[in-house]
N, C-alpha and C positions, 0 to 999 in steps of 0.2 A: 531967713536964716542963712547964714554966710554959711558956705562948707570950706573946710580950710585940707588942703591935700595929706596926703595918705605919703610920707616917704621913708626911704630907707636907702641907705648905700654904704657899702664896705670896700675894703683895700686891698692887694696884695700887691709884691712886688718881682717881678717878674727876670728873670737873666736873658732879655731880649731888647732888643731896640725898639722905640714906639712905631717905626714904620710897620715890621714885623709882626707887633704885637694888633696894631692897625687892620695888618693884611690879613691876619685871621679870623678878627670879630666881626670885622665888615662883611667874610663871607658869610650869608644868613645860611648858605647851604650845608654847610658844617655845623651848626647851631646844636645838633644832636648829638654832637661826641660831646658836649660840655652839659649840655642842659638838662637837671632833672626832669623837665618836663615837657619842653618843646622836643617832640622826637623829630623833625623834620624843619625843614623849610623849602620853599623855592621862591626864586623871582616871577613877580605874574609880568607876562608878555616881553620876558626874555633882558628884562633892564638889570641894572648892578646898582652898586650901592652909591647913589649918588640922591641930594634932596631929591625928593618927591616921585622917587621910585615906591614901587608897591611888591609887599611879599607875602605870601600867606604861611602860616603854619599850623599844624599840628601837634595838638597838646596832647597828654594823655598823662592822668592820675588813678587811686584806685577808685575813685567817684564814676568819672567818665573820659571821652575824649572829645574834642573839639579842634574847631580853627578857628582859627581868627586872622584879618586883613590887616598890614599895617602900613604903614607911611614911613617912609627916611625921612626923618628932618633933623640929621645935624649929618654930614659928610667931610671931615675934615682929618685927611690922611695924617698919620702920627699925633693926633689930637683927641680926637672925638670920633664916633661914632653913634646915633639914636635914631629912636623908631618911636612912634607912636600905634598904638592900638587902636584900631576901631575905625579909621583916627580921631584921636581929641578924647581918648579916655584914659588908657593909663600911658605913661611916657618912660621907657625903659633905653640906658644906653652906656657907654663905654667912655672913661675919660681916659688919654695916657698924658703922665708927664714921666721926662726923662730924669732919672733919679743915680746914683752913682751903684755899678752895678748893672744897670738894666731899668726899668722902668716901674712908675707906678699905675698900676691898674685900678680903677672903680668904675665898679657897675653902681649905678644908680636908677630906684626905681621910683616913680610919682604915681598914684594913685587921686585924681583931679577930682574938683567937684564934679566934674562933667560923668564920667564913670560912677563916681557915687548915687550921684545922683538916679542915671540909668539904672543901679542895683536898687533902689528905692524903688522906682517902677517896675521893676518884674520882681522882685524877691516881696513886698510888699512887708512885712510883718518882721521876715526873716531875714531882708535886709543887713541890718546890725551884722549877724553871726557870718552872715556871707562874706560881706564886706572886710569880717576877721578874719577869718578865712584864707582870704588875697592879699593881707598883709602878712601872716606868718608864712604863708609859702614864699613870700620874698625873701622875709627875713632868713627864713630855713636854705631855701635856694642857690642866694646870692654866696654865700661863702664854698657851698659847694660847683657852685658853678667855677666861679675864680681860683680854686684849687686845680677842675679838672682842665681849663685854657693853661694854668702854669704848668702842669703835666705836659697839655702838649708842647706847648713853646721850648719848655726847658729839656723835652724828652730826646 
């Protein structure tokens, strides 16, 4: 059975320039003034945001808390920024394009087979509802997130 990925991604437009806009998403250490859910981050072993750096974070919802490890794999000042989870399970990141005005923002989130499939072997049964679960906190998430980075940028 083919699993076919889990995505989602929204827009805003921002009154900054993409380098700007760049300089702040790339840092993971700020990740907490924006993100409902990740209250933290750091670099492990002191790297920055460049491919195949690693940074761990700190979730927390009213379920539980957790971390999780991720991977940079996309680095591309005024462009892109992404991370993978786990790595190779779910793939969350930042596009900018330059728009008149200031720029366009999206967060984009994938949810792989690979991830699913991992929720398939530990959720067993419950799987399914889990796996909803992780789609509607994106869906929920993502707009609130790109509201609170237009705050700061435009603040």
């Amino acid at each position: 059975m083919q699993i076919e990925p889990l995505t989602y991604q929204s827009s805003v437009v921002v009154s900054a320039d993409p380098e700007k806009v760049y300089a702040l998403v790339s840092d993971v250490t700020r990740t907490g003034e924006w993100s409902p859910v990740c209250v933290e981050c750091r670099w492990d072993d002191g790297h920055g945001p460049e491919v195949g750096s690693f940074f761990t974070g700190r979730n927390v919802n009213p379920e539980r808390t957790w971390e999780t490890r991720s991977q940079v794999v996309a680095a591309d000042p005024g462009r892109e920024f992404a991370w993978s989870v786990g790595p190779g399970l779910v793939r969350w990141g930042y596009l900018m394009e330059p728009v008149e005005g200031g720029t366009k923002l999206t967060e984009t989130w994938e949810f792989g087979a690979a991830g699913q499939e991992m929720f398939r072997e530990r959720f067993g049964d419950t799987a399914p509802a889990e796996i909803a679960k992780r789609e509607q906190a994106a869906r929920e998430g993502i707009p609130v997130t790109l509201d609170a980075i237009k705050r700061i940028l435009e603040g």
